[in-house]
N, C-alpha and C positions, 0 to 999 in steps of 0.2 A: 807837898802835894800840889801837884798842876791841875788845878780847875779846868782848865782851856786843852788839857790833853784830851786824844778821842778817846781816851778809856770813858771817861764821863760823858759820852754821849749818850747813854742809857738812860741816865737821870733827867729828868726835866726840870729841877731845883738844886743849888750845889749844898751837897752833905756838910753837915755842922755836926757839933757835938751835943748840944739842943736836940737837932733832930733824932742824934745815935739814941742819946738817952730817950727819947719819948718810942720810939719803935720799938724797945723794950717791952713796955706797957699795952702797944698796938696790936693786940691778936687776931684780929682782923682783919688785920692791914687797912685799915680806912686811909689814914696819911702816906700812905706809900705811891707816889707816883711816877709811872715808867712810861718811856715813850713805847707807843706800840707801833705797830704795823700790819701793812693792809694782809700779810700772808707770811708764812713759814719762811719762801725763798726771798719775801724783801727783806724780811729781819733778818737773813743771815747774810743777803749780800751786805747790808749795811755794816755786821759785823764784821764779817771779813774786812772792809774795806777800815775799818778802823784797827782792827789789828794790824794792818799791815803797815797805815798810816804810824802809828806809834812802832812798830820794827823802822820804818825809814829816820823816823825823829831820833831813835834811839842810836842806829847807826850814823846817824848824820853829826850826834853829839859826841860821839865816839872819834868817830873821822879828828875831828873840830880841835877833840880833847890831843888825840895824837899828833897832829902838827904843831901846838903847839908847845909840847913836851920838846915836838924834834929840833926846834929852833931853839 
């Protein structure tokens, strides 16, 4: 699991297994915290923009993986 990928830019604290077990229990949600945003269309350009960010990283590892298969 990559902390530092933009999948986890949702989270405002990086997930443990501490935390999976305790949100279990959380019906609430009191401990659950998400970054938010000022409107509909910032939270989704932000999304987009991290989807697309991890499609380039993912392509970029790929690329990375295949040259060096080819040598």
């Amino acid at each position: 699991m990559n902390i530092n990928s933009p999948t986890f830019k949702l989270f405002k604290s990086e997930p443990s297994f501490s935390r999976g077990m305790a949100s279990i229990f959380d019906l609430r949600s009191v401990s659950s915290k998400y970054n938010v945003s000022k409107n509909e269309d910032n939270a989704d350009k932000i999304a987009i923009q991290a989807d697309w960010r991890a499609v380039g990283c993912d392509l970029a590892k790929s690329i990375q993986e295949y040259e060096q298969e080819k040598e």
